[in-house]
C-alpha positions as YAML, in Angstrom:
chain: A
units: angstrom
residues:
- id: 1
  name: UNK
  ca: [18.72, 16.12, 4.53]
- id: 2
  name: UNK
  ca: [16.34, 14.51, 7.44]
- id: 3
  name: UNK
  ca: [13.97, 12.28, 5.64]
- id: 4
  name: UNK
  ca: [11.48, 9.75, 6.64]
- id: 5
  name: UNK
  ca: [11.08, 6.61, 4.63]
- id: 6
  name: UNK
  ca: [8.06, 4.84, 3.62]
- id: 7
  name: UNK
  ca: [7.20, 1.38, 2.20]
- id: 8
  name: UNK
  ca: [4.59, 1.34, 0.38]
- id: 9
  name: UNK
  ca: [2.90, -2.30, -0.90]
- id: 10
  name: UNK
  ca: [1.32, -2.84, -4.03]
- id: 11
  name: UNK
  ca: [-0.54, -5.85, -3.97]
- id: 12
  name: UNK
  ca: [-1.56, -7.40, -7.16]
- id: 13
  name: UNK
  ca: [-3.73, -10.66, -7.32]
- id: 14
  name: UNK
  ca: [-4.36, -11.84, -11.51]
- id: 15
  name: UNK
  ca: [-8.08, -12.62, -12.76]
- id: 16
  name: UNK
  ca: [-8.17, -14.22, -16.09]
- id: 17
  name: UNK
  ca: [-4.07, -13.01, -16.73]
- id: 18
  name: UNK
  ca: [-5.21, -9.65, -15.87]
- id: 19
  name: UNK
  ca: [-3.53, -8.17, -13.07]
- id: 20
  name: UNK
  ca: [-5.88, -6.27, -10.28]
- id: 21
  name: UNK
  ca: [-4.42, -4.09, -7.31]
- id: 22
  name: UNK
  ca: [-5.51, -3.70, -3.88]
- id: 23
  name: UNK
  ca: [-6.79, -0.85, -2.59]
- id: 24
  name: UNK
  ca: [-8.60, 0.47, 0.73]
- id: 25
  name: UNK
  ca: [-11.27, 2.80, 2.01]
- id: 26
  name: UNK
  ca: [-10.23, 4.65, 4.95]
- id: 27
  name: UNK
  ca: [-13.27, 5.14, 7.32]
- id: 28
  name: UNK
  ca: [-12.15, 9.35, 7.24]
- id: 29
  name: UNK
  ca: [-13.67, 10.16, 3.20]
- id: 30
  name: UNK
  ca: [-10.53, 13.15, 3.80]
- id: 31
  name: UNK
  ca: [-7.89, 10.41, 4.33]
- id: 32
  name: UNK
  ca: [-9.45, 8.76, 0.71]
- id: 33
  name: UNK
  ca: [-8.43, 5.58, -1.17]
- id: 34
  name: UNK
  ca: [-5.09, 4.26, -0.75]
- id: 35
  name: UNK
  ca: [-2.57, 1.58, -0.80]
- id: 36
  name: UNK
  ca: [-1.28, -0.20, 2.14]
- id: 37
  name: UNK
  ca: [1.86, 1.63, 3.30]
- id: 38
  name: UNK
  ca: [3.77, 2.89, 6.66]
- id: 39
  name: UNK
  ca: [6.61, 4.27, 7.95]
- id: 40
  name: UNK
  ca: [10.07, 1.97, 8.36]
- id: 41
  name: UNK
  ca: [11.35, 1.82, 11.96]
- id: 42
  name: UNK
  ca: [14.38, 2.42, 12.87]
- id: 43
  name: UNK
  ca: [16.99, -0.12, 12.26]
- id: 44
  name: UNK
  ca: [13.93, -2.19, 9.93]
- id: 45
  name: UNK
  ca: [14.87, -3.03, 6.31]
- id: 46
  name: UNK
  ca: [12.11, -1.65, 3.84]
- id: 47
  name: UNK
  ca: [11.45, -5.16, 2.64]
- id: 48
  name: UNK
  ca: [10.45, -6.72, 5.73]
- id: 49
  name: UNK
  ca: [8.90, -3.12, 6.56]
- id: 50
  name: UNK
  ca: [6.44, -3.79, 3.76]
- id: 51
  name: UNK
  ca: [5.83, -7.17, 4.62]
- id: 52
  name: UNK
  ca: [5.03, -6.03, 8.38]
- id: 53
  name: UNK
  ca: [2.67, -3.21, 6.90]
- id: 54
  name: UNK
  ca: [0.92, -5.56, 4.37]
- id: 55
  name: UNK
  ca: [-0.20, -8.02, 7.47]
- id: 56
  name: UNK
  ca: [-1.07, -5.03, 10.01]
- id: 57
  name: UNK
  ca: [-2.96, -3.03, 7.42]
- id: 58
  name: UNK
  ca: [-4.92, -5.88, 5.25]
- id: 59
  name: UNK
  ca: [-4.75, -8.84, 7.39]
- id: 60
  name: UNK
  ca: [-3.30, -11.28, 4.67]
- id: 61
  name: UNK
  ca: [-0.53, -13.89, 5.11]
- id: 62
  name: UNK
  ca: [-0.77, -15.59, 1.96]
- id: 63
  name: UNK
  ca: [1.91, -13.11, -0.26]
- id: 64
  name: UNK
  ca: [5.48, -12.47, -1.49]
- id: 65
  name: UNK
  ca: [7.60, -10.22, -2.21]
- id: 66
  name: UNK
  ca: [8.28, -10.00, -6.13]
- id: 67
  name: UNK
  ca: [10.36, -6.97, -6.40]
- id: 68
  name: UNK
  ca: [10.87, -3.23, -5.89]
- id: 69
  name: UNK
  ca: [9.46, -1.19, -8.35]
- id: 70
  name: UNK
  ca: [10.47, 2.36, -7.27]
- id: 71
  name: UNK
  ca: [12.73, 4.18, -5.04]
- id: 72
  name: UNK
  ca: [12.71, 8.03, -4.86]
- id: 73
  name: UNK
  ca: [12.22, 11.05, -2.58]
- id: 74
  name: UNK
  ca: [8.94, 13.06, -2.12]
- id: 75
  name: UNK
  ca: [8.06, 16.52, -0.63]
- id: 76
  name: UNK
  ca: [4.74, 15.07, 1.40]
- id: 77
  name: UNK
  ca: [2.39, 17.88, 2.19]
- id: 78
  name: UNK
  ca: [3.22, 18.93, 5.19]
- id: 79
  name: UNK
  ca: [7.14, 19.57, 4.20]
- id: 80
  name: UNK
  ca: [8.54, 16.24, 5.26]
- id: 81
  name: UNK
  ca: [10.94, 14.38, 2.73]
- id: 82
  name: UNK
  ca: [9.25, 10.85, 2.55]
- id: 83
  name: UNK
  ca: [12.15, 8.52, 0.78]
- id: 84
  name: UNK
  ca: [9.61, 6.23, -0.71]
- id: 85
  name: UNK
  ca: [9.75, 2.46, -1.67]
- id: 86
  name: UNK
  ca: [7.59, 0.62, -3.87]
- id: 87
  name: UNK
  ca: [6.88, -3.25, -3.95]
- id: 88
  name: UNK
  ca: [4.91, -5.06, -6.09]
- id: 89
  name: UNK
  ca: [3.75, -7.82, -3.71]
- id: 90
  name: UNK
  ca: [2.29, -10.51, -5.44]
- id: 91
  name: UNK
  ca: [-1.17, -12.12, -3.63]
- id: 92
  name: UNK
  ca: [-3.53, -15.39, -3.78]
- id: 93
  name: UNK
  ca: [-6.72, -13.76, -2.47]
- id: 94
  name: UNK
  ca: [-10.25, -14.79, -3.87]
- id: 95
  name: UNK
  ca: [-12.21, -12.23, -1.42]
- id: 96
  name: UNK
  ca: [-13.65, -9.11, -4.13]
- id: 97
  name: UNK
  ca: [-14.01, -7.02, -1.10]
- id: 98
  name: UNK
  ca: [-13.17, -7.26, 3.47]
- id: 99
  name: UNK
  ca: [-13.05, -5.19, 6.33]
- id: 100
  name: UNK
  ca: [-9.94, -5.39, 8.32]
- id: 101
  name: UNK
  ca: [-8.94, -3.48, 11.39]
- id: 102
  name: UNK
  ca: [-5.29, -2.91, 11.17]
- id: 103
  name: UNK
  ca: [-2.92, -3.94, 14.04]
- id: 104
  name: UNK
  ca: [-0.13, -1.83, 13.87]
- id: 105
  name: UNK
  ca: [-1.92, 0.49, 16.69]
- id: 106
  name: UNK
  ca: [-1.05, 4.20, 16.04]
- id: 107
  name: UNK
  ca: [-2.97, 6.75, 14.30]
- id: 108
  name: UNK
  ca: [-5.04, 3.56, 13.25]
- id: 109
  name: UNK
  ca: [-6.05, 2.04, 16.44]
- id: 110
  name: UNK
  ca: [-9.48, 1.25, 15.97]
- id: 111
  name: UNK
  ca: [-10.31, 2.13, 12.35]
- id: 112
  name: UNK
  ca: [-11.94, -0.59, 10.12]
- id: 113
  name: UNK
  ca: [-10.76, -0.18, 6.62]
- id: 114
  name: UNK
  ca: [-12.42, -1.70, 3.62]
- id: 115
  name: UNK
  ca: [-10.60, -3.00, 0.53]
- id: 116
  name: UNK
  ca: [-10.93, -3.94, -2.51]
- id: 117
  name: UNK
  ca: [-9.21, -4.48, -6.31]
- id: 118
  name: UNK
  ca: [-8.77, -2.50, -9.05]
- id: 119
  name: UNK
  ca: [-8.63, -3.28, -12.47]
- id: 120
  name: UNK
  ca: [-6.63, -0.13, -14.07]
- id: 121
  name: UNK
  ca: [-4.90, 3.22, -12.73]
- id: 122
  name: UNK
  ca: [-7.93, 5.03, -14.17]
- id: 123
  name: UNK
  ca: [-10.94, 2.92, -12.21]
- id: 124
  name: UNK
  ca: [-10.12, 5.17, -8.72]
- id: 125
  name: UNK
  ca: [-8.77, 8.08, -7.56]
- id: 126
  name: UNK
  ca: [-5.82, 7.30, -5.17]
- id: 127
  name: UNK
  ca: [-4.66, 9.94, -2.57]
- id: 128
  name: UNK
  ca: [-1.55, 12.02, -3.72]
- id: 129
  name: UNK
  ca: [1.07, 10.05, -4.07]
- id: 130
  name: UNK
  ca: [0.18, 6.73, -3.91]
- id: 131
  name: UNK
  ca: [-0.83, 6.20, -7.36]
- id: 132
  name: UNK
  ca: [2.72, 8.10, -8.46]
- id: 133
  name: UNK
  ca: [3.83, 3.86, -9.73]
- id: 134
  name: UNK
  ca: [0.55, 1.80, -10.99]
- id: 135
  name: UNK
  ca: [1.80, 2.64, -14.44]
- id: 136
  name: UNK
  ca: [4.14, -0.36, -13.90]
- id: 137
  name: UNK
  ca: [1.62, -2.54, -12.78]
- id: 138
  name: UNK
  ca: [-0.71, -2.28, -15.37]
- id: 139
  name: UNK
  ca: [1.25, -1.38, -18.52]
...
């Protein structure tokens, strides 16, 4: 089985011991709310995949790597097999809310996306998928 595999980052900063995820706005309302992910390249290790796709996507520097949540495979909608890592990524950001234009070039090459933190896995509506792990976060 051909599959394609994805790391995806979820990037948790704590406000008064409560633990907050970050989250963006991407500038196509069809594309919706989602957390910074991307496809591993070839030969890459998913761990330093996610930390190259957490700098390209959000801009930050200041983060590690706590763990991986989640590892599993997922029909996507168009019929691809995505083989899907999590990461809880662990942040020291005081910005609520920034713009970023991602650097990874791409699909993405010249998009501004906006993010921002959640609070719970019931505050937002992620896009399919991408919420499949906050459980873990905020449980």
């Amino acid at each position: 089985m051909n599959s394609v595999k994805k790391a995806y980052g979820y990037v948790v900063r704590y406000r008064n011991g409560k633990p907050e995820v970050l989250v963006f706005q991407h500038p196509f309302k069809e594309a919706g709310i989602q957390i910074p992910k991307g496809t591993v390249k070839g030969g890459e290790d998913t761990y330093d995949a996610v930390i190259r796709e957490i700098k390209e996507e959000t801009g930050l520097e200041d983060f590690m790597v706590e763990e991986m949540i989640a590892e599993d495979l997922w029909r996507n909608d168009d019929g691809k097999i995505h083989h899907r890592f999590f990461y809880k990524i662990k942040a020291k950001e005081e910005r609520h809310e920034w713009y970023y234009k991602p650097t990874g070039g791409g699909e993405e090459e010249g998009l501004e996306f906006r993010f921002f933190w959640i609070s719970s896995e019931d505050e937002i509506t992620l896009i399919k998928g991408h919420g499949d792990y906050l459980g873990s976060i905020f449980s």
